[in-house]
C-alpha positions in Angstrom: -18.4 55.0 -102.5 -15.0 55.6 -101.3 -15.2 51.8 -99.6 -16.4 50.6 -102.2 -13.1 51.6 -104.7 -11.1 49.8 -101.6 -13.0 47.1 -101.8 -12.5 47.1 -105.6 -8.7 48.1 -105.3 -7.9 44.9 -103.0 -9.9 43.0 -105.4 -7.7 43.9 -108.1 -4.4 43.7 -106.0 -5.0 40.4 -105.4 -5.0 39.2 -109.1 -1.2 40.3 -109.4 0.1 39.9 -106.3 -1.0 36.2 -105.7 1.0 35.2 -109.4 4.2 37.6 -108.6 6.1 34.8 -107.4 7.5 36.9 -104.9 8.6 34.9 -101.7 11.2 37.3 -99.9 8.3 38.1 -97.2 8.3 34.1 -96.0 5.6 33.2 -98.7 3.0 35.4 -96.6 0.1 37.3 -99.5 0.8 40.8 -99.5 -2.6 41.9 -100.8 -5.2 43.1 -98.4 -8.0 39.9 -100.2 -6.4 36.3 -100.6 -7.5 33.4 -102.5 -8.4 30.4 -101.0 -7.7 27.0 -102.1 -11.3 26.7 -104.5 -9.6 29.3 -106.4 -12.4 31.9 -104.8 -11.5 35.1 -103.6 -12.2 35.7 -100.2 -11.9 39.0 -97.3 -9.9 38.7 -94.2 -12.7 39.2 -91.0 -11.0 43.1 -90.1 -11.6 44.5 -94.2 -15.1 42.8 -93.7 -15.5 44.9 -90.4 -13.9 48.3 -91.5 -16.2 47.9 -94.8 -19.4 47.1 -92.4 -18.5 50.7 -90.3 -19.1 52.3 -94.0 -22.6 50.4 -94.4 -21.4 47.9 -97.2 -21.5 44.2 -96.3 -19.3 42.2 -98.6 -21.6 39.1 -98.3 -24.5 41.2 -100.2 -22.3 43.8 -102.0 -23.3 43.4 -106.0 -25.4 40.4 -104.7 -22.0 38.3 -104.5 -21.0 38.6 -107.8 -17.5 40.0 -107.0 -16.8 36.3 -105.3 -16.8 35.5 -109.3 -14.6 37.9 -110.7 -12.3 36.8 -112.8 -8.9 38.2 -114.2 -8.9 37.6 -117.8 -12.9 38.5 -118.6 -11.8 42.1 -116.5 -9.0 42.7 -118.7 -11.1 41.7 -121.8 -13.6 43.2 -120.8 -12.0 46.6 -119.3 -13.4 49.8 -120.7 -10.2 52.1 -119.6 -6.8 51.5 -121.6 -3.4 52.2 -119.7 -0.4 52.5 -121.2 1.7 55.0 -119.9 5.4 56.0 -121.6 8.4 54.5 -120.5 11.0 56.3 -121.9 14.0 54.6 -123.9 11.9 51.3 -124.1 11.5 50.7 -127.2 15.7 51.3 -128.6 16.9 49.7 -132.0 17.5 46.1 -130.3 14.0 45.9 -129.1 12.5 47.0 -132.2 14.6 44.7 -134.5 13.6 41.6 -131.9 10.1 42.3 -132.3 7.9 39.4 -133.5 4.7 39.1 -135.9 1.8 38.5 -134.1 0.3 36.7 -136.7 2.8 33.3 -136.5 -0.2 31.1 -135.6 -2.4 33.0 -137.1 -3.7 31.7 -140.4 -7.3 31.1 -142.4 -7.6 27.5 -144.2 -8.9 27.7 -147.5 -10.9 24.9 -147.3 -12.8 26.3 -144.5 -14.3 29.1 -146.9 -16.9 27.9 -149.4 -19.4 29.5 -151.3 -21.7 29.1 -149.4 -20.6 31.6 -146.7 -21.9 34.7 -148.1 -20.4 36.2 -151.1 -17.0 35.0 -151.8 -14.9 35.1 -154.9 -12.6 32.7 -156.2 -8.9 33.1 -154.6 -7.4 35.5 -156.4 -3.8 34.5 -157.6 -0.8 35.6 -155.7 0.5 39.3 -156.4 4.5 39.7 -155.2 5.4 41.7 -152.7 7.5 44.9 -154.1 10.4 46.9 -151.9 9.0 50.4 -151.1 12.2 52.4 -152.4 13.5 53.9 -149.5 13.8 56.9 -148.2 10.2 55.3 -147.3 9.0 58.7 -145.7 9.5 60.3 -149.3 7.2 57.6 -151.2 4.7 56.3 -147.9 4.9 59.3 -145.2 2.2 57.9 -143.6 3.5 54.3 -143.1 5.0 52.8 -139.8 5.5 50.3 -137.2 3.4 49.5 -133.7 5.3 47.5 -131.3 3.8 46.1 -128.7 4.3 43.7 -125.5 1.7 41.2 -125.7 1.8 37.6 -123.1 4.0 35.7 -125.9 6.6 38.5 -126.3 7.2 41.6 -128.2 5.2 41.7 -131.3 5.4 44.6 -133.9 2.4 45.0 -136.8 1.8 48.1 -139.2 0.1 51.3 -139.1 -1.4 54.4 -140.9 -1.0 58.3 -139.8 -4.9 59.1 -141.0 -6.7 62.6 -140.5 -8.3 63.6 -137.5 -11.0 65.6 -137.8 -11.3 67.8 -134.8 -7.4 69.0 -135.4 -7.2 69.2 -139.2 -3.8 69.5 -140.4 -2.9 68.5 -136.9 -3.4 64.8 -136.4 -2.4 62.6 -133.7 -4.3 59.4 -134.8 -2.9 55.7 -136.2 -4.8 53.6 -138.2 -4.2 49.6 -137.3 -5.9 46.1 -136.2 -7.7 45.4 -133.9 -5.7 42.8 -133.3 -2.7 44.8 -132.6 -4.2 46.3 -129.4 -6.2 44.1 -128.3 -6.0 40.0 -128.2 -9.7 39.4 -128.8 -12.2 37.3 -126.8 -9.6 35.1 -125.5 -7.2 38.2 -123.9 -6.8 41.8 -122.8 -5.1 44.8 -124.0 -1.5 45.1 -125.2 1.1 46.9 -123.1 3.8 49.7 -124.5 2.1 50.2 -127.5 4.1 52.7 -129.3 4.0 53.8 -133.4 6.9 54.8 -135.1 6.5 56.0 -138.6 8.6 55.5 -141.0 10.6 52.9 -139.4 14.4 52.2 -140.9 13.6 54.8 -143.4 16.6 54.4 -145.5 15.9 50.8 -146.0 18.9 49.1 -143.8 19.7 45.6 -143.8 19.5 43.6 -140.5 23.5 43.6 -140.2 23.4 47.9 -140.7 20.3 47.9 -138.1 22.6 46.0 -135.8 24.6 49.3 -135.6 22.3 51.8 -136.5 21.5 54.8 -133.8 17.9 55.4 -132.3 17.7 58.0 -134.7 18.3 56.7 -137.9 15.8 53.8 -136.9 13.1 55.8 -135.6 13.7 59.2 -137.8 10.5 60.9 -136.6 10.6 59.6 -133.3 8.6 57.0 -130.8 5.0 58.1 -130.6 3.7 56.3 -127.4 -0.4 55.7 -127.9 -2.2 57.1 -124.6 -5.5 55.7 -125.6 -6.6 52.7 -127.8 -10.0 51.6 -129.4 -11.1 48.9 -131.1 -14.6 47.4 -132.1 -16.8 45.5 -129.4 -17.0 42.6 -132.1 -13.3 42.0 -132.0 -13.1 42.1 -128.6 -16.2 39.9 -128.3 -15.1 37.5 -131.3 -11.4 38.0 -132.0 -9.5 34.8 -132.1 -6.2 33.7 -133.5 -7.0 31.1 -135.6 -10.6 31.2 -138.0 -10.9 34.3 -138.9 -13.0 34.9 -136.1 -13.8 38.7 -136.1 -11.9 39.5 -138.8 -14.4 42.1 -140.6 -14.4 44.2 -137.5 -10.4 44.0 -137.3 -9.5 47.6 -137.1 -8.6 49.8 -133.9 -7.6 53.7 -134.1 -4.6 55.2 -131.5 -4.2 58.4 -130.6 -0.2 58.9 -129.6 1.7 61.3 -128.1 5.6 61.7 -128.4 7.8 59.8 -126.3 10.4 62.5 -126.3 7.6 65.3 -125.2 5.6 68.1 -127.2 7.5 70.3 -129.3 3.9 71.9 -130.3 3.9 69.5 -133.2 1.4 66.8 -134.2 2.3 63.9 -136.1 1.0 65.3 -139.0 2.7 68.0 -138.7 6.4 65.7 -138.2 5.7 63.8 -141.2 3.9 66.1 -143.3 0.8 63.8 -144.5 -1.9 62.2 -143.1 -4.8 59.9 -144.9 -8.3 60.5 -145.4 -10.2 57.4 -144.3 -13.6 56.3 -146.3 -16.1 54.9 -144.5 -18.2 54.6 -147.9 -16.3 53.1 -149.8 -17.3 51.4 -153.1 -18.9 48.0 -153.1 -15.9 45.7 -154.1 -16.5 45.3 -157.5 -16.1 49.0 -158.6 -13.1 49.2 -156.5 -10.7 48.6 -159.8 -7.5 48.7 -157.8 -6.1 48.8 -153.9 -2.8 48.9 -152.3 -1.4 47.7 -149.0 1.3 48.7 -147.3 3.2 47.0 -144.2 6.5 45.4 -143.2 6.0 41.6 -143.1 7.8 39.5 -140.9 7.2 36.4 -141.4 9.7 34.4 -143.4 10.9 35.0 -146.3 10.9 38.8 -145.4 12.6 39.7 -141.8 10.1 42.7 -140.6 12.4 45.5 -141.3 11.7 46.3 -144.9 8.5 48.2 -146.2 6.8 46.1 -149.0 3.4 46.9 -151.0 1.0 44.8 -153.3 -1.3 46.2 -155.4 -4.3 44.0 -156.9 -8.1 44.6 -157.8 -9.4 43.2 -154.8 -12.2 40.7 -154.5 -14.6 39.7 -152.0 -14.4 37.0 -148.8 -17.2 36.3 -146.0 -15.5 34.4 -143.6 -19.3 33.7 -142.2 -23.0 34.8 -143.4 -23.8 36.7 -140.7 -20.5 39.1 -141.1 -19.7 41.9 -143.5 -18.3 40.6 -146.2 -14.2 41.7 -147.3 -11.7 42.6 -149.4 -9.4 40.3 -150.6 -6.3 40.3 -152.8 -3.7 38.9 -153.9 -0.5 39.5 -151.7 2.9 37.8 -150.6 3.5 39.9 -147.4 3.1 37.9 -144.5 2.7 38.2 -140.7 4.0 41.4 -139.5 1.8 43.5 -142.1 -1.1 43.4 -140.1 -2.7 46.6 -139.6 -1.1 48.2 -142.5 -2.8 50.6 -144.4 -5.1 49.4 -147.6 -5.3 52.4 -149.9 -8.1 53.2 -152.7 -8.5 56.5 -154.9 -11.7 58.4 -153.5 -14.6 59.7 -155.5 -12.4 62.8 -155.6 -9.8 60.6 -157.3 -7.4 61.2 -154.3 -5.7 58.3 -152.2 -8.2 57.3 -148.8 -7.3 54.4 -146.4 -10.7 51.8 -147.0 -9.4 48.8 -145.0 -6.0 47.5 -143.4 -4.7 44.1 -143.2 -6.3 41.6 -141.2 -6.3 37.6 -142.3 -4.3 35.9 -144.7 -3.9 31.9 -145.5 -1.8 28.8 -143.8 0.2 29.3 -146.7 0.4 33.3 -147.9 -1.0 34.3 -150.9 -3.4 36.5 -150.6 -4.5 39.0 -147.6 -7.9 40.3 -146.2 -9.1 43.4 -144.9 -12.4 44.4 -143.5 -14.8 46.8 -144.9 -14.9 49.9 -143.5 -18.8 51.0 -142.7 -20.5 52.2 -139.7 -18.6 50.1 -136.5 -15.2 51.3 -138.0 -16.6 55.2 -138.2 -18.3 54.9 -134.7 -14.7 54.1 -133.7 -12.7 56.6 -135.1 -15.1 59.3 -134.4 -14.9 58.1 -130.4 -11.3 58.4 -130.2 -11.4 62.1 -132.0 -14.4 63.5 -129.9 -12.3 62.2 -126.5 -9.1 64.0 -127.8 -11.1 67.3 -129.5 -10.6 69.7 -126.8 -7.0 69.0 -126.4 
């Protein structure tokens, strides 16, 4: 066993260190396995021999499937999640640089016809209106995720929603799936971090420019120590299409970059949402609301907008759930933010978050939250209940 995790190990060394760039040592590979010139990996004659003395021979080791392992489809593919803190990371400059993900990211209309499942006509565009800041006083549960994904720092939008093996003491975030995780074409994203109600008081960019940690991130950076997010996105997800959109959700668990007080974050910002997994069919949802700090021009990221609209229904194919849709001018950046609906109890519950939108914005899309998203959320809980 223990060979065959050095076996592994060199495997996996070999994937960074042959890219590093890194030529101080006269050009020589560092890593114990080396890749030829086919682009195949292959083990220098003395690992071969030292591995032999521990009865594994490379040459039949998982039948010579290792000789085809690839990068990208591991960290696709990867069932553990790493992202440990790195303190003072994410400061005011970094935050305000962050990008939307979503910049080439876009569903053409034309591409969705009647004929793809259920879909209603496109509803007309609903306007964007400011959240009126203090934000944490009107949206406690609202925030930012940044991220470090292969084309930069990116930043989306996320929910504090109820855990329920710590009631009253959540540490979970509602977002995308596409804010974790880049889908069938990627891996996951690095520094992931949530901070909730981000530029509370409602700075402009020129204030932000000068503004302290501290009134940026009021309650603090929340670093997530464990992401999940449906097989189908990371199976389907794509950038452009729509591809995997009705499975676009993902739930963190965070911890605080600054170190336990004892407090959850419930506890630091007093609320957290209940989140329906049976929720009405669309047409007897009479009205949702979605929350998130757009990006995308006009809007510059670091302003908290909502839309509220009756929300119809989109099937991006036949074979997927079908969506909410409404209409909405928020644009890249307020993906993942939470889509809110009053409950059978007549009380606020997260049903979706934002996923999709147009080319041209107008309206945004959400999945419906059924048995995938709970399977998901309830993972993440049971792996954190006894903590």
């Amino acid at each position: 066993m223990l060979a065959a995790i050095g076996l592994t190990a060199a495997l996996a060394l070999t994937a960074t260190a042959c890219n590093s760039g890194d030529d101080k040592a006269g050009g020589e590979p560092s890593a114990a396995a080396t890749q030829g010139g086919d682009d195949k990996i292959k083990i220098p004659d003395d690992i071969k021999n030292k591995l032999k003395e521990h009865g594994i021979d490379v040459d039949k080791w998982k039948n010579g499937a290792w000789k085809n392992w690839d990068k990208d489809d591991w960290l696709r593919e990867a069932d553990d999640f790493i992202n440990p803190i790195i303190k003072g990371l994410w400061d005011p400059d970094r935050m305000r640089g962050a990008d939307d993900p979503d910049k080439d990211k876009g569903v053409d209309d034309s591409d969705l016809s009647g004929d793809q499942g259920v879909t209603d006509p496109t509803p007309a565009p609903v306007t964007a209106q400011a959240v009126k800041p203090a934000y944490h006083g009107s949206v406690p549960v609202a925030g930012k995720v940044f991220f470090d994904a292969p084309e930069g720092t990116m930043v989306c939008s996320a929910t504090v929603v109820e855990d329920p093996a710590h009631p009253g003491k959540s540490n979970l975030v509602w977002t995308a799936g596409h804010c974790v995780h880049a889908g069938k074409k990627g891996g996951w994203y690095r520094n992931i971090a949530f901070v909730p109600s981000y530029n509370d008081s409602g700075m402009n960019s020129a204030q932000l420019e000068k503004a302290g940690r501290q009134q940026v991130a009021p309650y603090g950076v929340w670093w997530s120590d464990w992401a999940q997010t449906s097989d189908q996105w990371i199976e389907q997800g794509g950038s452009t299409g729509g591809q995997g959109a009705p499975y676009d959700f993902a739930v963190l668990h965070v911890t605080p970059e600054k170190g336990s007080d004892g407090k959850s974050l419930e506890e630091t910002v007093g609320s957290a949402l209940p989140v329906n997994f049976n929720a009405p069919a669309v047409p007897k949802v009479s009205s949702i609301t979605a929350t998130g700090y757009p990006a995308a021009a006009p809007f510059d990221g670091q302003k908290l907008f909502q839309c509220t609209d009756k929300p119809g229904r989109l099937s991006v194919t036949q074979a997927d759930p079908t969506m909410y849709r409404i209409g909405c001018t928020m644009t890249g950046g307020s993906s993942g933010g939470g889509w809110v609906a009053a409950g059978s109890d007549g009380k606020p519950a997260l049903v979706s978050n934002t996923s999709i939108g147009p080319v041209k914005f107008g309206w945004l899309a959400g999945p419906r939250l059924g048995d995938v998203a709970k399977g998901v959320y309830t993972s993440v809980s049971e792996k954190f209940a006894g903590q």
